[in-house]
C-alpha positions as CSV (number, residue, x, y, z in Angstrom):
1,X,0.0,0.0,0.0
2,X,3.2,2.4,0.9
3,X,4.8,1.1,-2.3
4,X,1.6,2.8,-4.4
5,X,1.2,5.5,-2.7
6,X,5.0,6.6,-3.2
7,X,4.2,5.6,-6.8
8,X,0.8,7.3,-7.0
9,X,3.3,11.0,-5.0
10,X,6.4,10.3,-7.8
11,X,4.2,10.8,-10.6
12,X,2.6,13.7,-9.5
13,X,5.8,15.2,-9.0
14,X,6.6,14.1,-12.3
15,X,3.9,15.6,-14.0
16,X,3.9,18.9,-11.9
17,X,7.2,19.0,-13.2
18,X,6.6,18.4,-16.6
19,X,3.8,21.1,-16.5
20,X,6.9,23.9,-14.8
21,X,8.9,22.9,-17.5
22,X,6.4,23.3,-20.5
23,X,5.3,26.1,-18.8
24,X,8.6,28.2,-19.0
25,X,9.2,26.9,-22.5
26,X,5.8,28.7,-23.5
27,X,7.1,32.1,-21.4
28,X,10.8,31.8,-23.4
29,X,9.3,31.6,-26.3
30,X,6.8,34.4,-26.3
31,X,9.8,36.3,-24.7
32,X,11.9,35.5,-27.6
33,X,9.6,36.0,-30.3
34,X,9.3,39.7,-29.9
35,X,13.0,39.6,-29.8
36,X,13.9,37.8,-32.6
37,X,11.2,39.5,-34.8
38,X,12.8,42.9,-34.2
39,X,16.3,41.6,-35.0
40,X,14.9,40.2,-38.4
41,X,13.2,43.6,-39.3
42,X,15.9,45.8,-38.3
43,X,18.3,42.9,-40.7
44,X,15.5,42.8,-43.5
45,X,14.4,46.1,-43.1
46,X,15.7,47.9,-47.0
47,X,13.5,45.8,-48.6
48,X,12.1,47.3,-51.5
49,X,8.4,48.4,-50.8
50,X,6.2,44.5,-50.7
51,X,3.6,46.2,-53.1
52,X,3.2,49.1,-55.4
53,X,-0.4,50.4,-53.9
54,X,0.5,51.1,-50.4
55,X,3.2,53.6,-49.1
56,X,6.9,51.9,-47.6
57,X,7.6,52.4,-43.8
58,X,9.9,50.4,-41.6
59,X,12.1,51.0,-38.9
60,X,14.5,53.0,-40.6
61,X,11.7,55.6,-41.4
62,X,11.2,56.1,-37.6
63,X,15.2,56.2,-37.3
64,X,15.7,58.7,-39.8
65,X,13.2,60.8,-39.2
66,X,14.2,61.1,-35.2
67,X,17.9,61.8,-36.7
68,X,16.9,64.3,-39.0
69,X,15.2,66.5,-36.3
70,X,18.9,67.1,-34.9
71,X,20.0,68.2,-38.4
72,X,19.5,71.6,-37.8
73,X,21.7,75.1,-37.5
74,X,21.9,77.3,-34.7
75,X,18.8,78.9,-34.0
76,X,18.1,83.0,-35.3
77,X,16.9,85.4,-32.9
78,X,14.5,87.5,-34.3
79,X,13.6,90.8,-32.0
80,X,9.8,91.3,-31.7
81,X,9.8,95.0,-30.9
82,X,12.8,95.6,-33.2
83,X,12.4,97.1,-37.3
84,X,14.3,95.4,-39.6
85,X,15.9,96.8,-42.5
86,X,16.8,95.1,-46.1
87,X,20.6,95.6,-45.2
88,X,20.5,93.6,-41.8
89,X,18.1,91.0,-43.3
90,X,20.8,90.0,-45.6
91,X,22.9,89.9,-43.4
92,X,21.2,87.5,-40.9
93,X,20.6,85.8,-44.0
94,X,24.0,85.2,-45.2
95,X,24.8,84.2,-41.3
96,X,21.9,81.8,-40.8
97,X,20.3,80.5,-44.0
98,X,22.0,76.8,-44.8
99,X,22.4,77.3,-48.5
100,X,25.4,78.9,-47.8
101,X,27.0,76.7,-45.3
102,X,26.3,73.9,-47.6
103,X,28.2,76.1,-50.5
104,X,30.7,77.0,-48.1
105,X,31.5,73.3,-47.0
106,X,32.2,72.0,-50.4
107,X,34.6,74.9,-51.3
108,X,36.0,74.1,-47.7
109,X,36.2,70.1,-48.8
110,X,37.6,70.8,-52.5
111,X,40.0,72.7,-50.7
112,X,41.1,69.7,-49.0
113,X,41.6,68.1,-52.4
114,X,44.0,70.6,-53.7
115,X,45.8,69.2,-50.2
116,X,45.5,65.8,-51.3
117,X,46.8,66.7,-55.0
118,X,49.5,68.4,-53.8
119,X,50.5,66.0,-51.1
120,X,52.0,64.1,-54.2
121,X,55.0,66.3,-54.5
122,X,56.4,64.9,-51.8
123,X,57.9,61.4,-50.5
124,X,55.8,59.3,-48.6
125,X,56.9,57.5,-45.5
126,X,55.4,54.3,-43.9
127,X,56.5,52.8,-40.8
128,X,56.2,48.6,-40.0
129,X,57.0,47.0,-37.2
130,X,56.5,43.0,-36.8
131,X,56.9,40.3,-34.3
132,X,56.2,36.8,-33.6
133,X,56.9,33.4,-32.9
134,X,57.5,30.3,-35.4
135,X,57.5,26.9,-34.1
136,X,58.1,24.1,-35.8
137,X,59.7,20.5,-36.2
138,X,63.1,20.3,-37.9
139,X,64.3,17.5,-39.5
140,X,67.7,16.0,-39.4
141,X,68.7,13.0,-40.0
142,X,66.1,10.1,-38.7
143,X,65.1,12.6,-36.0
144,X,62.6,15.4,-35.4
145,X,63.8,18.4,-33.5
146,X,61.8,21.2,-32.4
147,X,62.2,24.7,-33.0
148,X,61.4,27.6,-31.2
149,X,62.1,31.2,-33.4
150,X,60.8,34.1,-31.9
151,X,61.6,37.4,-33.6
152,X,61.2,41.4,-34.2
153,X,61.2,43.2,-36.8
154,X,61.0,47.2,-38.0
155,X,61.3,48.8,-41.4
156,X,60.6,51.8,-42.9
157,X,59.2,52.1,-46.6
158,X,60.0,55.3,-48.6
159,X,58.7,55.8,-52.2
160,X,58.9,59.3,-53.7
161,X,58.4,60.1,-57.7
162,X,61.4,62.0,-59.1
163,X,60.1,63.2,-62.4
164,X,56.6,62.6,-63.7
165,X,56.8,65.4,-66.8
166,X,53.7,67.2,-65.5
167,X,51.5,64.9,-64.3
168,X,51.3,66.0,-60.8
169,X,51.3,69.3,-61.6
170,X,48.1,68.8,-63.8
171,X,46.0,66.8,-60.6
172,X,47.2,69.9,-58.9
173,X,46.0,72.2,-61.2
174,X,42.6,70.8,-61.9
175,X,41.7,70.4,-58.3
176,X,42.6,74.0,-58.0
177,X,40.4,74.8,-60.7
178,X,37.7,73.1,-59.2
179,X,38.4,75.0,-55.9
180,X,38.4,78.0,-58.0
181,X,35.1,76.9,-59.5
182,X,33.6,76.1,-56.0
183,X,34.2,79.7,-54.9
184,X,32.9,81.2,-57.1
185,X,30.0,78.8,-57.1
186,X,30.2,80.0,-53.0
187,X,29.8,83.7,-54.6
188,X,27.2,82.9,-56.3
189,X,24.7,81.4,-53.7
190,X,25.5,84.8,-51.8
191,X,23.9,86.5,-54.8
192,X,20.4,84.8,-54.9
193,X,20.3,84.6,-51.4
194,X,21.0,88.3,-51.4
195,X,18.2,88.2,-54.1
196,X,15.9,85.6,-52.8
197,X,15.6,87.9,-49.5
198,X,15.3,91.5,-51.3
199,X,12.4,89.9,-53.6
200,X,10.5,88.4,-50.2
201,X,11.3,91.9,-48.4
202,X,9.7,93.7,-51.7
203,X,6.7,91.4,-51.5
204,X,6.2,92.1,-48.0
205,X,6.3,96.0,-48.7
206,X,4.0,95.4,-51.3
207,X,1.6,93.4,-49.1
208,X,1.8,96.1,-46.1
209,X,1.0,98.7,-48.7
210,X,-1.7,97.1,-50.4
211,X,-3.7,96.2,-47.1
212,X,-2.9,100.2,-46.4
213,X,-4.8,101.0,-49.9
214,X,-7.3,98.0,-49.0
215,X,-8.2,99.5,-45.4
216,X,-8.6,103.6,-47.3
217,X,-10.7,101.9,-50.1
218,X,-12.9,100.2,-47.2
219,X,-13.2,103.5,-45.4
220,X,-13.9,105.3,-48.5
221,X,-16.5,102.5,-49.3
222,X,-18.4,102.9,-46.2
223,X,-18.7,106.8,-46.6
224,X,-20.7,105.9,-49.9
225,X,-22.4,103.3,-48.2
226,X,-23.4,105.9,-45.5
227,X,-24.4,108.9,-47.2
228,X,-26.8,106.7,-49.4
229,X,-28.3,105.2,-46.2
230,X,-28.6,109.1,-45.3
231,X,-29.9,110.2,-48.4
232,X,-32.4,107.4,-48.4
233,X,-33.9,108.0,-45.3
234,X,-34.4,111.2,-46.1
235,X,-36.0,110.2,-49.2
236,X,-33.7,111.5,-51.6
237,X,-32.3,108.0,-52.7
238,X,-33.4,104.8,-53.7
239,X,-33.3,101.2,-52.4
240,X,-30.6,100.0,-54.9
241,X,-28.6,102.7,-54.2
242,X,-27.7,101.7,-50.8
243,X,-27.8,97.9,-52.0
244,X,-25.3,99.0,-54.5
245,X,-23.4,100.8,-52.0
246,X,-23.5,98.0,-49.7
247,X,-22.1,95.5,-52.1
248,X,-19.3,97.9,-53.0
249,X,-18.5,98.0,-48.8
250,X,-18.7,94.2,-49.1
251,X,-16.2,94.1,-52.1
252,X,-13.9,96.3,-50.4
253,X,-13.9,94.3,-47.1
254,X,-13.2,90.9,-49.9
255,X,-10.0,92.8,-51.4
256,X,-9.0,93.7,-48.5
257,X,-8.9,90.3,-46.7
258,X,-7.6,88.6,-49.6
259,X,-4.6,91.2,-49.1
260,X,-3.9,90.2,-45.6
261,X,-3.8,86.3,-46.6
262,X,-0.6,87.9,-49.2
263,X,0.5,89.5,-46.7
264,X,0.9,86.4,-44.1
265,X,2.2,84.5,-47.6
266,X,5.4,87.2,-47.7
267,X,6.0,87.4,-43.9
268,X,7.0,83.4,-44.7
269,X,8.4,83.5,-47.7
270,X,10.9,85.9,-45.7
271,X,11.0,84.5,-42.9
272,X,12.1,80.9,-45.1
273,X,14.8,83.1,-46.8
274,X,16.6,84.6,-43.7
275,X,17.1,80.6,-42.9
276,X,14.4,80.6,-39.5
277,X,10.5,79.1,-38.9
278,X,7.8,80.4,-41.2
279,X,6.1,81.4,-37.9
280,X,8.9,83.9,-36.9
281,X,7.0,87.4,-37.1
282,X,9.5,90.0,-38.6
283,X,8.8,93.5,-38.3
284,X,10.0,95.7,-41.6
285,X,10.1,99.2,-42.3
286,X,6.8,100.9,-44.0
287,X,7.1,101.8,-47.5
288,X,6.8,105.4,-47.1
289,X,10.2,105.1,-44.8
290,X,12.3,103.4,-47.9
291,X,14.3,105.6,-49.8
292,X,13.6,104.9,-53.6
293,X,15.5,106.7,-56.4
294,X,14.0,108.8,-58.8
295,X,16.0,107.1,-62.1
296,X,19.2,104.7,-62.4
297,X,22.4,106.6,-63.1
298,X,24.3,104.3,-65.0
299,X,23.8,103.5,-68.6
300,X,23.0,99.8,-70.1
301,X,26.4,100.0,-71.4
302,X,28.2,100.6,-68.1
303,X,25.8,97.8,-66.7
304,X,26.6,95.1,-68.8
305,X,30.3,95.8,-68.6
306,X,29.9,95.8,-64.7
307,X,28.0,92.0,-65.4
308,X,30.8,90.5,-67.3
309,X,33.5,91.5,-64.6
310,X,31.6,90.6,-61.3
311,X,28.7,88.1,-62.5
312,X,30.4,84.5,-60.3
313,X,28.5,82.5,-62.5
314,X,30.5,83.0,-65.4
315,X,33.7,83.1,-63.5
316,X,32.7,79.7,-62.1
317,X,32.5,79.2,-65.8
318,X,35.8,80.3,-67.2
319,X,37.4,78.2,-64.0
320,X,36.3,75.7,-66.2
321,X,38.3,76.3,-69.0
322,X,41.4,75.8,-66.9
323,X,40.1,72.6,-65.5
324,X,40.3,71.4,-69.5
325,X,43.7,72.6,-69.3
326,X,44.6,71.2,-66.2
327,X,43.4,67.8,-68.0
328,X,44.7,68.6,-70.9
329,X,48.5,68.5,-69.1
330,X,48.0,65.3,-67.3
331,X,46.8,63.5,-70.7
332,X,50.4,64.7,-72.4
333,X,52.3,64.0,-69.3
334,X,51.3,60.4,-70.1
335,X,53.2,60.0,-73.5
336,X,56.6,60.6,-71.5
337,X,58.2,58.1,-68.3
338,X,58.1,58.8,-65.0
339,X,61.2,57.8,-62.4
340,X,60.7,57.0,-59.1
341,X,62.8,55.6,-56.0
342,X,62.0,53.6,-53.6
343,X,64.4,52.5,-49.9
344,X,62.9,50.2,-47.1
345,X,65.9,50.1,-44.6
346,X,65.1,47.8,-41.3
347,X,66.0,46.6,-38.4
348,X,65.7,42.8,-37.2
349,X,66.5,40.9,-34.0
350,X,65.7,36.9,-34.2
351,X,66.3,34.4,-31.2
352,X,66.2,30.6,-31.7
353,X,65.7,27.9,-29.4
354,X,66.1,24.2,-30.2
355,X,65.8,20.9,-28.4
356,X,68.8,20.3,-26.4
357,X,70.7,23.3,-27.5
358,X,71.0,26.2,-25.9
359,X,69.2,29.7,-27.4
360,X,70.7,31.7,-30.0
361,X,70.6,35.2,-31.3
362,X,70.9,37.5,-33.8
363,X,70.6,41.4,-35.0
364,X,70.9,42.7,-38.0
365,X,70.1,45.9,-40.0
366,X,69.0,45.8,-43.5
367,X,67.3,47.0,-46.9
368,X,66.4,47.6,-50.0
369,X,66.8,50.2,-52.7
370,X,65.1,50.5,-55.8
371,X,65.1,52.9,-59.0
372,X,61.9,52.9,-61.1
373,X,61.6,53.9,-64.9
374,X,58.0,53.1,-66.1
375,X,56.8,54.1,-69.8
376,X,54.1,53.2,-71.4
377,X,55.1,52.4,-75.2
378,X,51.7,51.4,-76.3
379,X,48.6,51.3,-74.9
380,X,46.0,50.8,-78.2
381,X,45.3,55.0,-79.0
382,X,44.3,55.4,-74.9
383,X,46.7,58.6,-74.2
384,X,46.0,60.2,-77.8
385,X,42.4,59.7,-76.8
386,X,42.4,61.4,-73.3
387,X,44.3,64.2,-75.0
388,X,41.6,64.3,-77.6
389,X,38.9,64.3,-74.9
390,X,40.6,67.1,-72.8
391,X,40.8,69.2,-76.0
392,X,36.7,68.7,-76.5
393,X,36.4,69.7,-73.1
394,X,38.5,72.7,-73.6
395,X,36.6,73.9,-76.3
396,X,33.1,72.9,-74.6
397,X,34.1,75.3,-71.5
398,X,34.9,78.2,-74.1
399,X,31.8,77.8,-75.6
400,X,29.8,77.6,-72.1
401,X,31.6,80.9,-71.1
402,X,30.4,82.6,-74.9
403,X,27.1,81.1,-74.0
404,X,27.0,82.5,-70.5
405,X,28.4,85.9,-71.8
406,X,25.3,86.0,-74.6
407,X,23.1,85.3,-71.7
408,X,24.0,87.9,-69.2
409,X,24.0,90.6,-71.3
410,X,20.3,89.2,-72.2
411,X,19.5,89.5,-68.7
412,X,21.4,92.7,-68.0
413,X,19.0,94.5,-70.7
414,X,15.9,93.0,-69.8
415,X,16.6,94.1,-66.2
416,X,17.5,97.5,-66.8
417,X,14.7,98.0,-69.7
418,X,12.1,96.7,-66.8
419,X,13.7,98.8,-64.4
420,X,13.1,102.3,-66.8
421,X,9.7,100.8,-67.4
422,X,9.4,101.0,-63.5
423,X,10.3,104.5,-63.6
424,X,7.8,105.7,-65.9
425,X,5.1,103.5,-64.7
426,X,5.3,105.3,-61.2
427,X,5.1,108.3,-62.5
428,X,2.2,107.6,-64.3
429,X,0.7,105.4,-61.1
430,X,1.4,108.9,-58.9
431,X,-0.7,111.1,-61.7
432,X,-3.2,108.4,-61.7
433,X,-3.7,108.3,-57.7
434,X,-4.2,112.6,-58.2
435,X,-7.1,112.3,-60.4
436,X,-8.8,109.3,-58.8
437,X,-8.7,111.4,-55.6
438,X,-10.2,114.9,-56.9
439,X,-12.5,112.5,-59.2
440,X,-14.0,110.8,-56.4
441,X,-14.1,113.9,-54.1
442,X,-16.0,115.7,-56.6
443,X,-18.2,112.5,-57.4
444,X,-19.3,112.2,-53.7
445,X,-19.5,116.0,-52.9
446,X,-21.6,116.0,-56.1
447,X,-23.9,113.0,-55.0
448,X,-24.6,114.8,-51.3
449,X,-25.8,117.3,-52.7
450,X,-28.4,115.5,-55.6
451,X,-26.2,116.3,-58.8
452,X,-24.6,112.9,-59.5
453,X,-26.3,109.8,-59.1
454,X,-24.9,106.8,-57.0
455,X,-23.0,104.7,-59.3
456,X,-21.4,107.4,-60.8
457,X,-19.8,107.4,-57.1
458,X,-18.9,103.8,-56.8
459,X,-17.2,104.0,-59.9
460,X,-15.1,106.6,-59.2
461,X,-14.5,104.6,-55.9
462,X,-13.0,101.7,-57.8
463,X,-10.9,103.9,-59.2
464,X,-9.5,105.5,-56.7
465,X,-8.8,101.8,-55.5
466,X,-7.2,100.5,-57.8
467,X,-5.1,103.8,-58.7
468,X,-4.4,103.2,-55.0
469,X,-3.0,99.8,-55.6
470,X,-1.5,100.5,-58.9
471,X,0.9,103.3,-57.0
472,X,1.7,100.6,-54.2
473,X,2.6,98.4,-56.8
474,X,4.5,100.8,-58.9
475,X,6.3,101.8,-56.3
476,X,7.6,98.7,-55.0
477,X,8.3,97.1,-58.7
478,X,10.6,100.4,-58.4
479,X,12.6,98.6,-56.0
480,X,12.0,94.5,-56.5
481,X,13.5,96.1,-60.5
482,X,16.6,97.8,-58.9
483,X,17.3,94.5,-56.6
484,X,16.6,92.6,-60.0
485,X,19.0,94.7,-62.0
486,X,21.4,94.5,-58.9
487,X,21.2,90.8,-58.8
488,X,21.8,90.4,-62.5
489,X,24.9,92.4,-62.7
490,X,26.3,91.1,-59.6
491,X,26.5,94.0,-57.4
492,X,24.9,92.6,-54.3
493,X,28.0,90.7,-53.4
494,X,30.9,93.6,-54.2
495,X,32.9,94.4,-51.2
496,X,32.1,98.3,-52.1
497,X,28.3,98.0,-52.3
498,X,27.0,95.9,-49.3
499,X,26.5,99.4,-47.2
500,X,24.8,100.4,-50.0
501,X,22.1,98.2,-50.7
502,X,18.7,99.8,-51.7
């Protein structure tokens, strides 16, 4: 009875056991799973997308995007109560706005190639240093003896060209080129930005001004609207008088909210150029407070001569040219042998041990030096075809810098043609404001007192709106032209005009 009941207890225990242990095999595995899965993702995670109707995202997406959110310059202080104007927006612009520290970066690492070009003029040293042990058995005779050799070693390799007939001296020079090339293409990102934030500052006037015109028209439309409902309720009007009037009050308010949605539109597109948040709120000078020149006191001539000395896109452009040339050398240098040396002195220290004998040693200092004359006596037309290339691209760069010539003088004369055109449209825009005013002080004078009839008076109030608008406008085309003509000859980023900037 004992014997069963211990039988009966052992496999209980045996299957409480087995439960324990199934139990945690269950727990590791829904541990694991989890684990495993992630490992396999992150290892299988750029995979092409598994279909092409649904959008791709993975692990990586969540990776990159928290990594890009530290991607970021410095951040620009703008002062709330503080009036900014065009001269020290550029500047916080050329300070802040990551164009030109990504222009600025690759003149900086093209730089560093010239360094690496020219780091061929000189001998190149490389220091080795060995050690370790050999062990083997040696055989002599019908027996096997064992060897212990452990040793140490240090040499010093030194290789340095002697005469290469140029071809150095090319790598050099087109890297330079191309450094040349990249600062001017540095120059150049200065001048849009310079232009980019002018444009968004012009914009901006043009928006504060045009809710200014939008606000007077709106006044102006509720005086109409006013004097009908007067006139009407003293029975000198009619009904559609004031409905007309009203609707003209309700087309004002329209303009003029459509002008505050511009407005809002510029204050980012500024904001974007100076390099900070479309949020930022920038405070600019009024119109009225920015000096604007009455005509442009250089001739087309004198402009377009000014355009092919400063513009840093066709400098960037002629750089080329001695890039070509730069190739040019390297492809002849090829024709001709080039001689170098090479020495690799060094120093060794061995010890030996083998059975039954005592150890040994030995030091010793040692080397090698070498003289090498390689030419290339045929290579299947390869050289004469590099020289042929470097002579296309030669000629392809000349052309570019004709081409870029043709086109800046284009631009140069368009600019300063729009720019005259400016001129004469503000003084139209000013005579047109004059008459729209008396014409719709005499309209309404004329309505109050029963001569004119009502839409005689909303006319003239449109008028006087847009004449309003038209003046704003001229106005600042006055400027965003003179930025434009500025920006096309390439006097936004000479050392003698930034204190000068209109």
């Amino acid at each position: 009875m004992c014997q069963m009941q211990d039988s009966a207890t052992t496999r209980v225990k045996r299957n409480h056991t087995g439960v324990v242990q199934l139990a945690g095999i269950k727990w590791l595995v829904r541990t694991a799973t989890p684990i495993l899965l992630t490992a396999v993702s992150r290892l299988y995670a750029q995979a092409p997308p598994q279909s092409p109707d649904r959008p791709w995202h993975s692990f990586e997406e969540r990776q990159i995007i928290t990594e890009a959110r530290s991607f970021h310059l410095p951040a620009l202080r703008i002062e709330s109560n503080r009036v900014y104007s065009l001269a020290e927006l550029i500047d916080l612009a050329e300070a802040h706005n990551p164009e030109t520290r990504v222009a600025w970066e690759n003149a900086r690492a093209q730089a560093a190639a010239v360094g690496i070009a020219r780091s061929e003029l000189f001998p190149t040293l490389a220091a080795v240093a060995l050690a370790g042990v050999d062990r083997k058995e040696a055989e002599l005779g019908s027996r096997f003896y064992r060897q212990t050799i452990p040793g140490f070693q240090l040499s010093l390799d030194l290789s340095y060209t002697i005469f290469d007939f140029g071809a150095r001296r090319g790598r050099i020079n087109a890297e330079s080129a191309r450094l040349l090339a990249s600062n001017f293409g540095f120059n150049d990102v200065h001048r849009q930005l310079i232009y980019d934030v002018s444009q968004a500052y012009y914009r901006l006037l043009d928006a504060a001004g045009q809710e200014e015109a939008a606000g007077a028209s709106l006044v102006n439309a509720q005086a109409v609207q006013q004097a009908a409902e007067e006139r009407l309720r003293n029975g000198l009007a009619t009904l559609p008088d004031v409905l007309e009037a009203r609707s003209a009050t309700a087309q004002a308010q329209y303009d003029l909210q459509a002008v505050l949605g511009a407005e809002e539109i510029a204050r980012g597109d500024l904001a974007t150029a100076l390099g900070t948040s479309a949020t930022t709120r920038i405070r600019v000078q009024p119109l009225s407070e920015v000096p604007t020149p009455e005509s442009v006191s250089d001739t087309v001539e004198e402009a377009i001569h000014r355009a092919l000395e400063q513009r840093p896109d066709l400098q960037a452009q002629a750089a080329k040219v001695r890039l070509g040339q730069a190739e040019r050398q390297q492809a002849r240098s090829a024709f001709y042998p080039n001689l170098s040396i090479s020495a690799s002195p060094s120093a060794q220290s061995l010890y030996i041990l083998q059975q039954t004998l005592p150890w040994g040693h030995t030091a010793d200092l040692n080397g090698r030096v070498a003289l090498s004359l390689n030419w290339t006596v045929f290579d299947g037309g390869a050289r004469r075809s590099r020289q042929a290339e470097a002579e296309a691209h030669i000629r392809e760069a000349e052309a570019r810098v004709a081409a870029t010539r043709d086109r800046i003088e284009d631009q140069v004369w368009t600019a300063y043609s729009n720019l005259s055109t400016a001129f004469r449209q503000r003084e139209a825009a000013t005579a047109l404001v004059t008459a729209a005013t008396q014409s719709y002080s005499a309209a309404l004078q004329s309505y109050n007192y029963g001569v004119r009839n009502l839409l005689d008076v909303t006319n003239a109030q449109k008028v006087l709106a847009q004449a309003r608008s038209t003046d704003i406008q001229a106005r600042t085309q006055v400027l965003a032209a003179l930025a434009d003509l500025a920006f096309r000859t390439g006097d936004g980023i000479q050392a003698n005009t930034r204190r000068t900037r209109p």
